[in-house]
VEXSESE-856697 format. One record per residue (C-alpha): residue number from 1; y negated, z negated, x negated. Coordinates in steps of 0.2 Angstrom, whole numbers. Example, Ala and Ser with C-alpha at 12.3 -4.5 7.8 and 13.67 -1.06 7.14 Angstrom:
// VEXSESE-856697
REC,num,v,w,u
REC,1,22,-39,-62 .
REC,2,5,-36,-68 .
//
This chain:
// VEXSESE-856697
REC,num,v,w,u
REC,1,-503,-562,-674 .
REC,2,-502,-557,-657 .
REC,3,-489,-546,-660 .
REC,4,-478,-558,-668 .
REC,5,-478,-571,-654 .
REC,6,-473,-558,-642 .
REC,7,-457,-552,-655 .
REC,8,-453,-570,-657 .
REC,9,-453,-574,-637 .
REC,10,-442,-557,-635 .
REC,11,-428,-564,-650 .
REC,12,-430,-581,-638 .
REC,13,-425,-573,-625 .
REC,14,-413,-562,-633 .
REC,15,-404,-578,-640 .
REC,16,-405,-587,-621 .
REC,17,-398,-575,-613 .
REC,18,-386,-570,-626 .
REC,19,-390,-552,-625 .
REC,20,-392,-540,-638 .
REC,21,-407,-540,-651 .
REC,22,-407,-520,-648 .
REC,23,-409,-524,-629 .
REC,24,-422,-534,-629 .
REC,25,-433,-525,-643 .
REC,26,-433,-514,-629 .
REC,27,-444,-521,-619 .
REC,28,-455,-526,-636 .
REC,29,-459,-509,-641 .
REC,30,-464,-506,-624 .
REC,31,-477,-521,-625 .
REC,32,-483,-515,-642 .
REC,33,-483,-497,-635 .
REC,34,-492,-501,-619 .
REC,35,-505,-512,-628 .
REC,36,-511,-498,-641 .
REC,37,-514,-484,-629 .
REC,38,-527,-497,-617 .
REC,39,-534,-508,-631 .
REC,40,-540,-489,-639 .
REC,41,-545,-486,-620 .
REC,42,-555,-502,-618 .
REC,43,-563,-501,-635 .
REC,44,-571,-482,-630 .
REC,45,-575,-491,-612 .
REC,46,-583,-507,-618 .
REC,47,-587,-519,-602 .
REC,48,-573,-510,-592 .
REC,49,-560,-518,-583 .
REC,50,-552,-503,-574 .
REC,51,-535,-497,-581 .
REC,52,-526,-480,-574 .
REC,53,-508,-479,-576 .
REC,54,-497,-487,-589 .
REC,55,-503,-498,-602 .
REC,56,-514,-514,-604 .
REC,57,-529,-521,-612 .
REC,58,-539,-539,-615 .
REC,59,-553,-541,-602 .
REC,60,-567,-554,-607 .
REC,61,-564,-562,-591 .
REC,62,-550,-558,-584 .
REC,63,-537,-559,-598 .
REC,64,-521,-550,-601 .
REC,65,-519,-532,-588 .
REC,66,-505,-527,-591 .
REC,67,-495,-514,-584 .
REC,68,-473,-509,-590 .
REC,69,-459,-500,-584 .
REC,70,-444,-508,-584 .
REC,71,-428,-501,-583 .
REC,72,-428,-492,-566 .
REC,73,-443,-481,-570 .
REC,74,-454,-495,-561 .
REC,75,-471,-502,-562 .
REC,76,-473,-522,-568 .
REC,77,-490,-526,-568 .
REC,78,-496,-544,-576 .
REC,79,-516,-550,-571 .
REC,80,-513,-567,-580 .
REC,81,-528,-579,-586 .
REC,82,-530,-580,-605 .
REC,83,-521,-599,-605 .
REC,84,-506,-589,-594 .
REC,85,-503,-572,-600 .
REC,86,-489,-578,-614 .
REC,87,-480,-592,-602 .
REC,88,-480,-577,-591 .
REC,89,-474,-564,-604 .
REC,90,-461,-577,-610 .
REC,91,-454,-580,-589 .
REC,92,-454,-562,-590 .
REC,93,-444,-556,-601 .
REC,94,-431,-571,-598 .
REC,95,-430,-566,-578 .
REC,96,-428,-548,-584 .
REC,97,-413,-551,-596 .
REC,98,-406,-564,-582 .
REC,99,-410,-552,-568 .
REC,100,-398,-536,-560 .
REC,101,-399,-523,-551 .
REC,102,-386,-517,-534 .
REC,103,-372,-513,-548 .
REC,104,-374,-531,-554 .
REC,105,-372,-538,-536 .
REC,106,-357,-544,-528 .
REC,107,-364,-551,-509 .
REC,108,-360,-537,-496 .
REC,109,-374,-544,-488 .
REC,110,-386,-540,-503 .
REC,111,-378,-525,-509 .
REC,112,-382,-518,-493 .
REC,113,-401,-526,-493 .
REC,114,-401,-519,-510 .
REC,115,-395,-499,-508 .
REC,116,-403,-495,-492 .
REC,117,-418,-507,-491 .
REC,118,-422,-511,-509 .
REC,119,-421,-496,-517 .
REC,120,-421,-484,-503 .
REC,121,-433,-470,-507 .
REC,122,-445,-462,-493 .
REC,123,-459,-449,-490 .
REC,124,-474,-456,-495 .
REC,125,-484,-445,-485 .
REC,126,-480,-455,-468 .
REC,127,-492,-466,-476 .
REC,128,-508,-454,-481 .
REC,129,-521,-461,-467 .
REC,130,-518,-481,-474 .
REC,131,-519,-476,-491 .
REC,132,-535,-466,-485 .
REC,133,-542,-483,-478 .
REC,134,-536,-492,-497 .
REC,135,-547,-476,-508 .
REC,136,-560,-480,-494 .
REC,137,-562,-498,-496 .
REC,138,-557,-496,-517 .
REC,139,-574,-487,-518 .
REC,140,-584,-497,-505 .
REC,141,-596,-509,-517 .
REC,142,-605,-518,-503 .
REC,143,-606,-536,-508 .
REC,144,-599,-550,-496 .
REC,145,-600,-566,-495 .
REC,146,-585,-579,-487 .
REC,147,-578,-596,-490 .
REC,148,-561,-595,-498 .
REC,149,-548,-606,-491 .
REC,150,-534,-600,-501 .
REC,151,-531,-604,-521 .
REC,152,-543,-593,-527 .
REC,153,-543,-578,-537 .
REC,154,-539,-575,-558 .
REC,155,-553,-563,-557 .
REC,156,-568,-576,-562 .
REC,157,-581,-559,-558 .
REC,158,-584,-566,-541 .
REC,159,-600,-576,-538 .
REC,160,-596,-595,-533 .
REC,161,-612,-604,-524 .
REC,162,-611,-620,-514 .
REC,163,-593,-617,-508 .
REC,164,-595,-598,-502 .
REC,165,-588,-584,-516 .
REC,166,-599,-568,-515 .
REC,167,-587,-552,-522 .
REC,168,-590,-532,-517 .
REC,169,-578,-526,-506 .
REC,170,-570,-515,-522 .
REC,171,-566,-530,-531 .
REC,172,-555,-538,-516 .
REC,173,-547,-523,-512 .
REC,174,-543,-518,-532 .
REC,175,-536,-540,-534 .
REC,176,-530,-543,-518 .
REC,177,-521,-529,-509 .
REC,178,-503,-529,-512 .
REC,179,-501,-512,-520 .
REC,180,-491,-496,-513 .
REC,181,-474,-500,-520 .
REC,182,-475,-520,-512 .
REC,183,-481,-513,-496 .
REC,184,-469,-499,-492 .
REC,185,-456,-511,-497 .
REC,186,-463,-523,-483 .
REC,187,-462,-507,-473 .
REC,188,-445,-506,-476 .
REC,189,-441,-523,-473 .
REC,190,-447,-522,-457 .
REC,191,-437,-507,-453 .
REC,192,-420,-512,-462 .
REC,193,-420,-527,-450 .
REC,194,-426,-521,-435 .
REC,195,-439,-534,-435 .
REC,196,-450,-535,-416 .
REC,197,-461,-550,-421 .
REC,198,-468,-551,-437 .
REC,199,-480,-565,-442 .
REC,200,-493,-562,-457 .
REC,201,-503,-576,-465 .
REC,202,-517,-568,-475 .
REC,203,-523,-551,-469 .
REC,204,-535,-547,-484 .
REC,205,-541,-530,-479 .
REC,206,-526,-525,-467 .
REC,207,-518,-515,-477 .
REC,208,-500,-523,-479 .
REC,209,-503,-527,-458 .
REC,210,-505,-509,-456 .
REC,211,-486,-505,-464 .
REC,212,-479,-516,-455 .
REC,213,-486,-510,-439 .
REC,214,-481,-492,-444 .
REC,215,-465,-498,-447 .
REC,216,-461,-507,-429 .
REC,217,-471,-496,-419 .
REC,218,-474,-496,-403 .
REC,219,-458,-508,-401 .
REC,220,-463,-522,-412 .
REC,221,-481,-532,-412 .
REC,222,-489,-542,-428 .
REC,223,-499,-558,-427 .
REC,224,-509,-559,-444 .
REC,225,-519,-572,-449 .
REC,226,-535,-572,-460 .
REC,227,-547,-587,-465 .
REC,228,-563,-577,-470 .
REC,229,-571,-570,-456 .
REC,230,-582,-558,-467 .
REC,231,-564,-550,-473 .
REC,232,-557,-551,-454 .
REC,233,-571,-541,-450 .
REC,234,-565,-525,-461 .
REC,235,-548,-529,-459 .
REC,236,-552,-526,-438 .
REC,237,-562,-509,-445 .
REC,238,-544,-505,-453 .
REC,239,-535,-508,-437 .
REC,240,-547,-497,-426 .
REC,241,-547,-481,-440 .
REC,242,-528,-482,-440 .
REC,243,-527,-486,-419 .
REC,244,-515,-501,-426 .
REC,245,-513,-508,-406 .
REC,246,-498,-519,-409 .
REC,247,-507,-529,-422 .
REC,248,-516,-545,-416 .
REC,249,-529,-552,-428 .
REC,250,-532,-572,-427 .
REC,251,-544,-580,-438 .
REC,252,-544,-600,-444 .
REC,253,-539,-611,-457 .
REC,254,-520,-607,-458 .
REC,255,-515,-626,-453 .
REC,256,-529,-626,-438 .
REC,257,-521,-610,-430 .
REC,258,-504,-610,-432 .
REC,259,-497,-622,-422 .
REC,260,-504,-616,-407 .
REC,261,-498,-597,-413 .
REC,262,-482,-605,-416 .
REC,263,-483,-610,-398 .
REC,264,-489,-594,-389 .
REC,265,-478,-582,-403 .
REC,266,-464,-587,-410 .
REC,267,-449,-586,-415 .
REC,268,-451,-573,-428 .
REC,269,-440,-560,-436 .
REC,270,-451,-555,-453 .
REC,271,-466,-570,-460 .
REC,272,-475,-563,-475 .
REC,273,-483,-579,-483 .
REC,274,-499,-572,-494 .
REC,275,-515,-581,-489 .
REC,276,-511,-597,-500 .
REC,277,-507,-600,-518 .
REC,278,-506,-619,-519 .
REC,279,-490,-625,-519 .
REC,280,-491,-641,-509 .
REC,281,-498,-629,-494 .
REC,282,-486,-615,-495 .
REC,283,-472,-630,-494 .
REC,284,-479,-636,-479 .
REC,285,-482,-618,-470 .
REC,286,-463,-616,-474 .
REC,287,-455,-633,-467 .
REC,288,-466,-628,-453 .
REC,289,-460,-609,-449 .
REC,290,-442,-615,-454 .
REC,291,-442,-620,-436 .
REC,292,-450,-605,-430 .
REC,293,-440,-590,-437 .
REC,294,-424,-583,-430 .
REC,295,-409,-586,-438 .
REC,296,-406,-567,-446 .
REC,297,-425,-568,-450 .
REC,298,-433,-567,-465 .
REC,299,-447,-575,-474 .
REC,300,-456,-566,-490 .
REC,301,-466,-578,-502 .
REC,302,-478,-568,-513 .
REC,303,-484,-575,-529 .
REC,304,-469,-586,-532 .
REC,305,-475,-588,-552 .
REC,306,-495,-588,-547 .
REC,307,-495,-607,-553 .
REC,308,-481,-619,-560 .
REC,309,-487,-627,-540 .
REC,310,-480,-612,-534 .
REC,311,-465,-610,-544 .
REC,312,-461,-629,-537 .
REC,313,-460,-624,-521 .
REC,314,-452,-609,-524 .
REC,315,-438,-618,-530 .
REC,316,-441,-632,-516 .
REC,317,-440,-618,-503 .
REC,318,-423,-611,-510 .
REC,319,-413,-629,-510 .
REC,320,-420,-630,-493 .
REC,321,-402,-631,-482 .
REC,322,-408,-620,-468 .
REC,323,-409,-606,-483 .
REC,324,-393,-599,-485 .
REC,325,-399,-582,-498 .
REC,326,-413,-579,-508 .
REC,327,-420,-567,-519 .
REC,328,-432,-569,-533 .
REC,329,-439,-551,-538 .
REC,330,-452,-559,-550 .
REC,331,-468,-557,-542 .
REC,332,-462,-562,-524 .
REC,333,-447,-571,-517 .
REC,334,-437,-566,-501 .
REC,335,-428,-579,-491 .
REC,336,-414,-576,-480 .
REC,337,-407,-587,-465 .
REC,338,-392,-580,-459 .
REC,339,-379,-594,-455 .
REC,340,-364,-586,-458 .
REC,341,-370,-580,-479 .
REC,342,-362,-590,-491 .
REC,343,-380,-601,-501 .
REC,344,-382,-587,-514 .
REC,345,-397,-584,-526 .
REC,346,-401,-570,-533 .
REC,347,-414,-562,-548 .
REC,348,-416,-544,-544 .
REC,349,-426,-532,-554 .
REC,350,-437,-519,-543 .
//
């Protein structure tokens, strides 16, 4: 049965898109493909919601995990609830088929993001001592305890008592880092740009903070903000192993401590908006730092599909008329300022 819903939503968006049927049975057989190898996998691992390199499988709790390659030999991974995971599939497959890569692009300006930002390739190595600090905190399974100000997490293993959420420092850092292909793109962001003053709101465990402040150096500085003090605390350990001196930790509710950041800070070249997944806040944070970012900055949403809140503002935050190009690469949304760029938007596959 299950198979058949995920053909049927694959021919759906075969006939929106007026594709192929070829094209987009594609992408089916990599569903079926990947599902068989980690449903064997889970069934020999019963309990287990750990999953190594392509594939997926049903968790009791978690849902669909769910890892594919798409086209250009690169990782999508869905962590969807079990009421989402075939919205999600079926948004999926329809950006995929909608979407393009730099060949399908016509904007100099994005060509340009695209080839030598997007899809620039780098030596991973530079970044061995922060994935040290990630494998470090990965198998760290010390339990803390911190009240969540943000939208929560789909991963219901965390323990929930009178408002404070107690979760081992393995599961944060497994649900809520942004994995190596999201953070050396950040890194690269930074670095295509040119970006001195970057502005972070949610720190997790630092390790998205500690690319960027690889990539700006010594010439740059980072303001992060992070709402749990028990996670700021390990994030500050992160910052001290890895001598991250231009990076500058506040902790606070987001809309008690920004203003006066915003005061103090601002204006920014690079924001990376993370800490929130409730669409009414994430709209509010960006009419605010719409005043507060330089005119060639950019902003980066993450999440853009976490909620149908979420996809709201999304699509509020592309009509805005300060926003003159965006990007939508599925998971995350980049938003671009620039004055003088022609109001373009744009589905990218990466």
């Amino acid at each position: 049965m299950f198979k058949l819903i995920i053909f049927l939503l694959t021919l759906r968006s075969c006939k929106t898109t007026g594709l192929k049927t070829s094209e987009s049975l594609v992408l089916f057989s990599q569903f079926l493909h990947a599902l068989k190898q980690n449903i064997i996998k889970f069934a020999n691992n019963p309990g287990s919601n750990t999953r190594t390199g392509i594939g997926a499988g049903i968790h009791q709790k978690s849902g669909l995990l769910l890892d594919l390659k798409d086209a250009d030999n690169q990782t999508i991974t869905f962590t969807t609830s079990p009421m989402n995971n075939l919205k999600l599939m079926k948004e999926y497959l329809t950006w995929y088929f909608t979407s393009s890569s730099r060949h399908g692009v016509h904007s100099p300006f994005m060509y340009d993001f695209l080839d030598k930002c997007l899809y620039a390739g780098q030596d991973s190595g530079i970044f061995d001592k922060i994935e040290s600090q990630r494998s470090r905190l990965i198998k760290n399974r010390q339990i803390i305890t911190f009240k969540d100000l943000g939208a929560g997490s789909r991963n219901s293993d965390a323990i929930r008592t009178d408002g404070l959420t107690s979760k081992s420092i393995r599961q944060i850092a497994k649900s809520s880092l942004q994995s190596p292909k999201y953070t050396r793109l950040m890194y690269r962001i930074a670095g295509y740009f040119q970006c001195k003053n970057i502005l972070e709101m949610g720190t997790s465990f630092g390790i998205t903070t500690a690319y960027l402040s690889e990539a700006v150096k010594k010439e740059g500085t980072i303001h992060t903000l992070e709402g749990a003090d028990a996670i700021a605390d390990i994030a500050r350990d992160v910052f001290n192993n890895l001598n991250c001196t231009n990076v500058t930790l506040h902790r606070g509710e987001f809309s008690d401590i920004l203003p006066e950041i915003a005061r103090c800070c601002a204006p920014w070249d690079m924001v990376f908006l993370d800490g929130n997944h409730n669409g009414p806040a994430v709209l509010n944070y960006f009419l605010f730092l719409v005043k507060h970012i330089s005119p060639e900055g950019v902003l980066i949403v993450d999440d853009i599909r976490w909620s149908s809140s979420m996809w709201e503002a999304w699509n509020t935050i592309k009509s805005h008329p300060q926003v003159s190009v965006t990007a939508d690469l599925f998971f995350m949304g980049l938003v671009f300022f620039n004055p003088s760029l022609s109001k373009e938007h744009f589905k990218v596959r990466f």
